[in-house]
N, C-alpha and C positions, 0 to 999 in steps of 0.2 A: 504494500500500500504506500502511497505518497506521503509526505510528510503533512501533516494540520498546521496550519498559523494563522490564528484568530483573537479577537478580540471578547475578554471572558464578561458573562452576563452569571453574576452568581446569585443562589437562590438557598433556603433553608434546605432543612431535614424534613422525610416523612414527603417529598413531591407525590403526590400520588397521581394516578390517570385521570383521575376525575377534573382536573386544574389544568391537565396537560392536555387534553382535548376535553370538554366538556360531553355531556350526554346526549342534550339535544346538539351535536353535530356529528354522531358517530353513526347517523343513518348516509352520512357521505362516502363514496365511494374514490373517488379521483383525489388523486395526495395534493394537488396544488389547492382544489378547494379546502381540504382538511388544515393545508397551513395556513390558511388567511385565521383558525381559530387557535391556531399553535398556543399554548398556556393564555387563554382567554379569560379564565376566573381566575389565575395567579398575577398576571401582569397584562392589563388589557393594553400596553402601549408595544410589546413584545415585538409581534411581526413589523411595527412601522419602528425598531430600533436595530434592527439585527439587521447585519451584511451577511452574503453567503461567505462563511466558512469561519462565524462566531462560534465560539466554544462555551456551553453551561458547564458550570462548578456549580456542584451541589452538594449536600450534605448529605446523610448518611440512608439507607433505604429508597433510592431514587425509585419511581415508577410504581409505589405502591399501590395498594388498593386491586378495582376489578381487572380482569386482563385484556384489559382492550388492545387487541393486535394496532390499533388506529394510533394508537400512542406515539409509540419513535415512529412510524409511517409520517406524523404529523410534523415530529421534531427534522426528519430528516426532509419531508419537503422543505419546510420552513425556510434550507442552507445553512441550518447548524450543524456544522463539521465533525463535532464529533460532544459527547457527556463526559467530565470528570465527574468521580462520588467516590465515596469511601464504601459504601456498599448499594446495590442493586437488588428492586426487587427480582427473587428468580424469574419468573415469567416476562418480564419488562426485559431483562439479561438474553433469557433466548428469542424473545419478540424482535430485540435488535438486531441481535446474531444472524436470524433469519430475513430479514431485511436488507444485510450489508451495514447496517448504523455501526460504527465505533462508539465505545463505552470504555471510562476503564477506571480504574480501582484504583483509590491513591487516596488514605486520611492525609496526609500530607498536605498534598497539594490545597485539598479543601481547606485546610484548618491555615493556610499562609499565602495565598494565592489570592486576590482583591479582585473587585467590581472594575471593568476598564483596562487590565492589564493585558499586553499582551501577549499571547501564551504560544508556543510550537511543541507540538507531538511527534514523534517516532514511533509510529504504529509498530514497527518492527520488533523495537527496543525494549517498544513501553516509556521511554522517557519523557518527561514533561519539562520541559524550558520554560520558567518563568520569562520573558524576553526585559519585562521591564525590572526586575527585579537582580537578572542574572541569577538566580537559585534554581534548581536542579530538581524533579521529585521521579521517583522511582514507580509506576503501578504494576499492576500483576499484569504478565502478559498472557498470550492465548496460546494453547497447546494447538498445533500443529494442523492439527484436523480445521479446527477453528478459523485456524488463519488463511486456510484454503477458502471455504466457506466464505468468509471475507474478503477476500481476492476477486473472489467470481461475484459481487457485487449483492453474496447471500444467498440462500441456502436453493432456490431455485435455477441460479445459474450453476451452481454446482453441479446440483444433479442432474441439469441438461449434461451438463459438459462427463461428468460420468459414464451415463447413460449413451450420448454419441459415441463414448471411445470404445463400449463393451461392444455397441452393433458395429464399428468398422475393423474389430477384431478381429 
């Protein structure tokens, strides 16, 4: 994956789905209309503040609550590059995963990392560059399989591309 460098929009602990697309919009189907409501009851000014390839820093249990697959669908139309958190809800975790969304694991980074900073990712490494800061954070990276999955833009290009190479075997 290419590297992230974006400007960070940082949020609490406990983000749950419900903030992050609301209810009445998860009868929408097409991800561009889904971003216009990206965190609509968290921060109504969101969509008209964000560039593509800002990065959220949040706090601990990102994506809680129901499992609305609509969720990072909405974060990643939006052109949020990618989620820092210190932890992830499971199903929010593989919702991304299956997506292609980058996600990644760092109390660090959350707990010293500001509103407005700007930040670069090493998807490869896991590393987090604070850019304005110059500091350094470390998150968990992705076992292998994962990272494939990721590559192929999520878990559907994968499996095409699986799938093509067993039938031209």
């Amino acid at each position: 994956m290419e590297t992230l460098r974006g400007r960070v929009w940082k949020y609490g602990a406990n983000i749950n789905t419900d903030v992050i697309i609301p209810g009445r919009y998860c009868h929408l189907t097409d991800p561009q209309e889904l971003a216009k409501y990206c965190m609509a009851d968290l921060d109504t000014e969101f969509v008209d503040k964000i560039k593509p390839g800002d990065i959220i820093v949040a706090g601990p249990n990102f994506g809680c609550g129901s499992s609305r697959e609509v969720a990072p669908v909405s974060i990643k139309a939006s052109g949020i590059g990618a989620v820092v958190a210190p932890s992830f809800a499971r199903i929010f975790y593989r919702n991304a995963i299956n997506i292609g969304f980058p996600i990644f694991e760092s109390s660090d980074a959350y707990d010293e990392i500001n509103e407005g900073d700007e930040v670069e990712i090493d998807p490869d490494s896991g590393t987090i560059t604070d850019l304005t800061t110059g500091k350094q954070y470390q998150a968990k990276g992705f076992p292998e399989f994962l990272q494939q999955i990721m590559a192929r833009g999520g878990l559907r290009g994968y499996a095409e591309e699986v799938l093509a190479s067993r039938t031209q075997a």
